[in-house]
N, C-alpha and C positions, 0 to 999 in steps of 0.2 A: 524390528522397526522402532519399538518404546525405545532402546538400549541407545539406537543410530543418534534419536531424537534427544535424550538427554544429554549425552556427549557436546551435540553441538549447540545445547543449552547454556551446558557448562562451559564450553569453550568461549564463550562471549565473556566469562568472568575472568578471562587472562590478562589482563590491562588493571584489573582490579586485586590483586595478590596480596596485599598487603591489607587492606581492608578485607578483605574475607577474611585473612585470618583473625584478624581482630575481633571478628563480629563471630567466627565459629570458639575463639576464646573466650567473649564474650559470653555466650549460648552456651558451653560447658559452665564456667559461673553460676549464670544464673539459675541454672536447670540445678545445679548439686543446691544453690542457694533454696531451691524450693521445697527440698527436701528437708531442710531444718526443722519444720515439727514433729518431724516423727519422734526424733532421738529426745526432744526438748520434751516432749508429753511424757516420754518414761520418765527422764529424770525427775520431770515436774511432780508425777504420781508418786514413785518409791522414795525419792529423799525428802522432797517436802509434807504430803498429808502421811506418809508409813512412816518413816524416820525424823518427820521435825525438823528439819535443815533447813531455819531461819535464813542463812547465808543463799541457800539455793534461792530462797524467796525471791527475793533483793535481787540477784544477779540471772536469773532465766528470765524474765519480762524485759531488761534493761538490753539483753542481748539478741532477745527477740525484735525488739526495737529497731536496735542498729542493723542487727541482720536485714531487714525489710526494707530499709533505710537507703544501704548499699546496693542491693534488688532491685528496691524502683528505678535509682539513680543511672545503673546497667541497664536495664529496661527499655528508659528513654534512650540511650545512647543509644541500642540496641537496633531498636525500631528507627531513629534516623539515618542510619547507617545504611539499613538496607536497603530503606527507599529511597536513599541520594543514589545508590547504585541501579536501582531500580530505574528512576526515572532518567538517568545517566545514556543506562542501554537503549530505555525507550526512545530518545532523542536518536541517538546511534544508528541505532535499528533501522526507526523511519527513515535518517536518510540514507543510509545506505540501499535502502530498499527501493527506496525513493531514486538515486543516483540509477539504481540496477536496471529499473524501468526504461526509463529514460536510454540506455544501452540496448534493450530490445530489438530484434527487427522488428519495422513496420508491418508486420503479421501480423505480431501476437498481440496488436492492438485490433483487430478484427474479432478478435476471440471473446473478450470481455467486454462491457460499457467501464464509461469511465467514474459510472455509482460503485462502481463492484472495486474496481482498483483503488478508488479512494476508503474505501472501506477495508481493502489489503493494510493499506499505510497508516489509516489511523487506528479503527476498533480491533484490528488482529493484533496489532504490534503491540495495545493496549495491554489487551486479553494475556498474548504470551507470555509477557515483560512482569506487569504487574504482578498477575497472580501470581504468577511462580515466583517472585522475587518474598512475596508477603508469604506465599504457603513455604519457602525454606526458612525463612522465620520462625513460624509458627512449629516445625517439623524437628528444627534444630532445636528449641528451647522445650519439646516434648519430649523426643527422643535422649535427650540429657535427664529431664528429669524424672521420665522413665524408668530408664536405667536406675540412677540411684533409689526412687523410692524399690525397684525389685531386690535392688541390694540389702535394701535397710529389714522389709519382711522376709528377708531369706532367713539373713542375719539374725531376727530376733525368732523367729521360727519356723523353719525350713519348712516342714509337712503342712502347717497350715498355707505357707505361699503355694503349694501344687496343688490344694486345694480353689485358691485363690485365681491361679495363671489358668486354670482348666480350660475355664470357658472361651479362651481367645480362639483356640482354634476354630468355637460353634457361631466367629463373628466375623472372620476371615471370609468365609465361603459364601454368604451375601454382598459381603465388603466388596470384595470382587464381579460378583454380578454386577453391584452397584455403577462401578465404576465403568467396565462395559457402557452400561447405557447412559453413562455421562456424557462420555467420550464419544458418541454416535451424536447426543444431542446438541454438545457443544459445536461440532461443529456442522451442523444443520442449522441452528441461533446465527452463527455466524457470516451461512449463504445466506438468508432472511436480512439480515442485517444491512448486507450489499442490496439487498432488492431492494430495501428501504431508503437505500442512502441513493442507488438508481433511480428511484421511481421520482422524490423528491428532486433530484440535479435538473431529471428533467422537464420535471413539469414549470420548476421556477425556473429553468432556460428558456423555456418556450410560450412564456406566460403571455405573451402578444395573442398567440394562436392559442391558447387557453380560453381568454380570455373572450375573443374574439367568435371562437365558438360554441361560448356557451360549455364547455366544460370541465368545469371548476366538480360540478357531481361526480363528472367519470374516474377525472383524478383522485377525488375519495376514497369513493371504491376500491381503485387500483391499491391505495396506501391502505385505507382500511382491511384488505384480504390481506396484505401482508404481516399487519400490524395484529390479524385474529392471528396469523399463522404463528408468528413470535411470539405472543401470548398463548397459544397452546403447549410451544416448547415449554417457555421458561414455566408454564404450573407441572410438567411432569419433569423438571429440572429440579426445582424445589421438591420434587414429591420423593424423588430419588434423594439427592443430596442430605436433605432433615431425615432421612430413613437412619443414619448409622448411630445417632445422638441417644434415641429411645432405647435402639438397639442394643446400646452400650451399657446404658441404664439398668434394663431390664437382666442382662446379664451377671452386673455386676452386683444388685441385688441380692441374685438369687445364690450365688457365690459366698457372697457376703454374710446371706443368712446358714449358712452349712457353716463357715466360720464360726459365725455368732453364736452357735448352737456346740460346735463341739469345742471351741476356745472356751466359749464361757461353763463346760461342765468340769475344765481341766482347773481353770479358776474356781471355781467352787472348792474343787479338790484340792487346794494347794499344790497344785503342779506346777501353776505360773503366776507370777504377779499379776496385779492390777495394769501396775505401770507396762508390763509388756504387754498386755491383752489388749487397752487402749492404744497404745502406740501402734501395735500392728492392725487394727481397724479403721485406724487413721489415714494410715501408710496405704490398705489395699484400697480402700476408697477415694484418696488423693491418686492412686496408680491409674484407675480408671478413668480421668478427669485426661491426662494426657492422651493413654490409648485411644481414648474416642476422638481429639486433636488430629491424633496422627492416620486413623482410620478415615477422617471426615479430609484431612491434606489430600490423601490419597485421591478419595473421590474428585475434588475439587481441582487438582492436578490435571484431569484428563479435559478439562476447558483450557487450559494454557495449553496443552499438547495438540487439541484441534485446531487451533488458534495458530501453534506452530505449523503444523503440517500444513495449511495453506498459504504462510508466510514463503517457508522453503519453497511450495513448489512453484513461486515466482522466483525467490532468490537463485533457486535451480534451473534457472532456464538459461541457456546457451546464450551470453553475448553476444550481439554484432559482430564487435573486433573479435573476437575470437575467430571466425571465418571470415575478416575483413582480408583485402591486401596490403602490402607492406607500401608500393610504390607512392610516393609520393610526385605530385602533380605540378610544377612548377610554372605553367601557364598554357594558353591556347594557339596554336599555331596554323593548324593546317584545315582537321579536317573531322566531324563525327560522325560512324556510320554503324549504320545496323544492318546485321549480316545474318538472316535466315534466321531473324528472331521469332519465338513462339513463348508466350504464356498463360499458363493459367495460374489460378490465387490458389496456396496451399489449401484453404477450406471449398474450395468448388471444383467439379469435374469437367465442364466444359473450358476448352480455350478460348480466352477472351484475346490473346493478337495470334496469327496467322502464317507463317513464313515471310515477316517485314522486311523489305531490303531497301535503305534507302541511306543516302551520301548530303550530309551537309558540311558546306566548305565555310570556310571561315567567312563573320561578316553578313553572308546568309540570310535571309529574313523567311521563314517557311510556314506558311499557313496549313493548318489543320482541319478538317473541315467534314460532317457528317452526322448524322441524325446522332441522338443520347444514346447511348450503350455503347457505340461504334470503337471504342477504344480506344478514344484521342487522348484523353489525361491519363490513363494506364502507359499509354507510350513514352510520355513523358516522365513517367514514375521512377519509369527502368532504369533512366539518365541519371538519377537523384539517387536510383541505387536503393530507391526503397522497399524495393523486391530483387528479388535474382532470378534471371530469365529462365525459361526454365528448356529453352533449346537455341540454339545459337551462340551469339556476342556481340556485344556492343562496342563500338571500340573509338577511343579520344586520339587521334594524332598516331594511330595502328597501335595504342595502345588497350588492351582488353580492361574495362573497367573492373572489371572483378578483382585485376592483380593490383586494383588502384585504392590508395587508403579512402575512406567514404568520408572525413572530414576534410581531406583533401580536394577529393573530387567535387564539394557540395561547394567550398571558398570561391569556387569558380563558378557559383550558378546563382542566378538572382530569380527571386518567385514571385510572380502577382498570381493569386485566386481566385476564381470567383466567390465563393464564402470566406470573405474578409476577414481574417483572423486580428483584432486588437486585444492587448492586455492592460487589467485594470491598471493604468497609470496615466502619467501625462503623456500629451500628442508627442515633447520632446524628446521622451524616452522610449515611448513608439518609434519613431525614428530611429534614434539613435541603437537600436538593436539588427538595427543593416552594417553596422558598423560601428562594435562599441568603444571603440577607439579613437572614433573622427572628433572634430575640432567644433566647435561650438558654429564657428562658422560654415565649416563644412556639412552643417546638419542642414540653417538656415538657407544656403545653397540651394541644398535636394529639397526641400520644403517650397521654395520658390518656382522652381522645376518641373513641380508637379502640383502648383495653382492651389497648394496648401496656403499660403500666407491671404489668397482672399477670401480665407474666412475666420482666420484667425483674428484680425483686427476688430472681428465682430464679436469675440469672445474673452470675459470682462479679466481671465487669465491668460490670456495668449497662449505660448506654446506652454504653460505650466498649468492649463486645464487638464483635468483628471477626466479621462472620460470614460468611466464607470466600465462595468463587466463586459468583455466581448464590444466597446465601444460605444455600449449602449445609447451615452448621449448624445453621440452626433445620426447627423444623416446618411444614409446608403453610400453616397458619390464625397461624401466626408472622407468617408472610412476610407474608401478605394483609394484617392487621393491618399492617405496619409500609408498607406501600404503600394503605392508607387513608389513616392518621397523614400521608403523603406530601400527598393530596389532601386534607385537611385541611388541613393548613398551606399550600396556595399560595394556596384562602381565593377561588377563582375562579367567576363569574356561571355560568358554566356548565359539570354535573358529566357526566361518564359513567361509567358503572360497566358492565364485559364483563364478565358474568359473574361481579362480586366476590367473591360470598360463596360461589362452588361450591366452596371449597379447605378450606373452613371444616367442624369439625366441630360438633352440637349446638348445645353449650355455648358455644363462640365465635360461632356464627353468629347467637345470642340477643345475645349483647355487643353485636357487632358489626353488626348492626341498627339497633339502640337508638343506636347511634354515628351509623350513616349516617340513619337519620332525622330525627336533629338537622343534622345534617350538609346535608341537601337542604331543608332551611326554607329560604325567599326564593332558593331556586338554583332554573336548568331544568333538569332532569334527564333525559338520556335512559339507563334500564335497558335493559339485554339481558340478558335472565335464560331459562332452561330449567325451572328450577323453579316453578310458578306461583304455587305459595304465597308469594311471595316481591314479587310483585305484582300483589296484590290491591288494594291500597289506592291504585294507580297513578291520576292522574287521568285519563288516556287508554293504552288499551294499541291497542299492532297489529301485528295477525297478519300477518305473510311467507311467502310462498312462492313458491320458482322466480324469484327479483329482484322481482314482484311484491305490494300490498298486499293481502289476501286480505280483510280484516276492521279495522273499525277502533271503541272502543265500550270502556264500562266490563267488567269483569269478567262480572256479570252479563248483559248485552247480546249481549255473544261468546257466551257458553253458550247463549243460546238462540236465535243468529241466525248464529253463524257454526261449519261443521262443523269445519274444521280447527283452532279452537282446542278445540273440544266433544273431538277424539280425543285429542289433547295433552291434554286434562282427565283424560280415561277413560283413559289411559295410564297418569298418575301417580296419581289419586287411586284407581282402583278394580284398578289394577295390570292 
């Protein structure tokens, strides 16, 4: 699994090939550049204070100089280098990730809140990208100088380096532990992280009803258990990760001191110089500095790997088009029908529609109609393709939608909601997202249309108001309005309306009628309405209940043949 996962780490750095190398040339440089005191200490000890070599004087500090000089100036190179590619991928990544989402079927938004997914795209892609880009940094320019300083106490006295190297392996096998339980915890911090960025989304969405009822403490709470929970991680995160530093310490000491003891009787003895005895005390004690680097990368690695494993297992999720159709939709002619349709939602067992069979002809105006749960906006879900039925077909013009492309099939469909969706911008660009191609006049048009423009005049930007998150600054019958005007202007064969005009007060609801009835001339329309007055003049209305078709018949017909719309009648009209 580790092995799958760094591959396809590394394979994001294929666009970048020429700067890697540079920066893995670089990291060779620097890492041998680090090595430079070892050799410089001998010479400095045997020629200068043993031999007197004035000229040594003079020329080992001048070169010591420079050497450090070139070093830093790598360095910095170094370190921007990798974090331009760093934050390169990060940008990358998100949107990619971001695009990938967006290709989902409308399931697998059922599965997550949208705190958790936005916590995918930002703090994961973070975690992945960054770390790992800084710990091959770090890893690279350890590993280099590793190496060399092992070369140099080999070099200057092999039996004392195995003395030296001993203790790696007594560091290895907690290292390891270690990173086990990083890797568990990173990506636990992670889930936490999503609950925090969920809990937050929602509470400042809903801050009306927050507010409203008084709990401002609950939410606390809420954030506060998360916030203990993340703070428990991250102290046994630290407690784990600062383990290998001591550890390396402690080792290297003790190492250290069996050198120090049997090097320095060899020197007493004239067996070795000064200058190698320091040099190579130098060397294993600089050797140690990287190991513990590259021992603490390690650990540190397994948070970019948790990080990754939950990026992938969005990135890995099945496209739409992947299982879309090829056919392409080229307009409406005849006829939509649903043919022994049944569904249920991938995450629940019971069936929410029933053996559905029903024939709308073109032009069409078909009311929907039946107490909440009854399966009236699921029916229309099917059409949009947002689900795949899961017995039957639906079929456009004896077309099966399934063999039909879904960006195809949607061009053809215009949507009002009842939860008014606006985005933070202007009213004009709200609009113009029915159609982002229409003419400037063709926007003001559908805005007229839909009894947008009486209220515009009362706002000190007209159509170039920003109206904050989800629309916030306007009113209920605002929004609606301005997401008719929406389906107005895309100007599409076939309209639905959920519930449109519930958000509407009186007076608007009259405009806005008068709008949509023009509006639904030579379109099919399917209504879902609660209010009945609302569709009366439907050419076909039908009754739902329980996923099932209860009633199907003009207004009149239902009142006197079917009971379940007769109670709905006596509901609202005799209260």
């Amino acid at each position: 699994m580790d092995l799958k996962l760094y591959k396809r780490l590394i394979r994001n750095l294929a666009n970048y090939k020429g700067q890697v190398f540079l920066v893995l040339l670089t990291s060779v440089i620097v890492g041998v550049l680090s090595t430079t005191p070892v050799p410089l200490v001998k010479e400095s000890l045997d020629k200068i204070f043993v031999e007197k070599d004035y000229f040594m004087l003079k020329m080992i500090p001048l070169i010591l100089i420079g050497l450090y000089c070139v070093k830093g100036g790598l360095r910095y190179f170094l370190s921007c280098a990798i974090y331009k590619i760093g934050w390169e991928l990060v940008a990358k990544i998100r949107l990619d990730l971001f695009m990938h989402i967006h290709k989902l079927p409308y399931g697998f938004f059922e599965k997550d809140t949208t705190g958790i997914l936005m916590s995918r795209v930002v703090n994961d892609v973070d975690a992945m990208l960054l770390t790992l880009t800084k710990q091959v940094k770090d890893a690279l320019q350890s590993a280099v100088m590793f190496a060399g300083l092992l070369f140099w106490v080999f070099y200057l006295k092999w039996d004392w380096a195995l003395i030296s190297i001993f203790v790696i392996p007594f560091a290895l096998i907690p290292v390891i532990t270690v990173a086990r339980k990083l890797r568990h915890l990173g990506r636990r911090g992670q889930e936490i992280l999503a609950d925090i960025n969920s809990t937050m989304l929602e509470s400042f969405s809903g801050i009306k009803i927050v507010r409203a009822f008084g709990l401002e403490k609950l939410e606390e709470k809420k954030l506060d258990r998360h916030n203990q929970e993340f703070l428990q991680v991250m102290k046994k995160n630290v407690k784990y990760t600062e383990l290998t530093s001591p550890l390396m310490e402690v080792l290297g000491v003790v190492a250290g001191s069996v050198v120090l003891w049997y090097g320095g009787s060899q020197v007493l003895s004239g067996e070795v110089t000064q200058g190698t005895f320091f040099a190579f005390i130098l060397g294993m004690f600089m050797m140690y500095d990287p190991m513990r680097i590259l021992f603490k990368t390690y650990t540190d690695v397994q948070k970019a790997i948790a990080a990754s494993e939950r990026v992938y297992s969005v990135l890995d999720q099945e496209p739409e088009r992947l299982r879309d159709g090829k056919i392409q939709i080229s307009g409406f002619k005849d006829r939509i029908e649903y043919k022994n349709v049944s569904f249920k939602y991938p995450t629940r067992d019971a069936m929410v529609l029933k053996n559905i069979n029903l024939t709308i002809h073109k032009s069409d105006v078909l009311a929907i109609v039946g107490m909440s749960g009854a399966g009236k906006t699921t029916l229309v879900d099917l059409l949009f393709k947002f689900f795949i039925v899961t017995e039957g077909e639906i079929l456009i013009d004896g077309q099966n939608i399934n063999d039909c492309n879904s960006h195809s099939l949607r061009d053809h469909i215009a949507l009002v909601t009842q939860e008014t969706f606006l985005f933070n911008d202007t009213i004009l660009a709200n609009i113009r997202l029915g159609s982002p191609h229409a003419t400037h006049e063709d926007i003001l048009d559908a805005a007229k249309a839909a009894h947008v423009d009486s209220f515009i005049q009362h706002l000190d930007d007209g159509y170039d108001t920003m109206i904050g998150e989800r629309g916030v600054k306007l009113s209920g019958g605002q929004r609606q309005r301005i997401a008719i005007a929406r389906a107005i202007l895309r100007n599409s064969p076939i309209l639905v309306l959920d519930e449109a005009t519930s958000a509407l007060d009186s007076e608007s609801e009259k405009l806005v009628q008068d709008a949509l009835h023009r509006l639904m001339e030579h379109r099919t329309t399917f209504v879902i309405a609660h209010r009945l007055s609302t569709i009366k003049n439907a050419d076909r209305i039908i009754v739902m209940e329980h996923g099932e078709i209860v009633g199907s018949g003009s207004h009149d017909e239902l009142l006197a043949q079917c009971p379940q719309y007769q109670r709905c009648y006596e509901m609202q009209v005799m209260g």
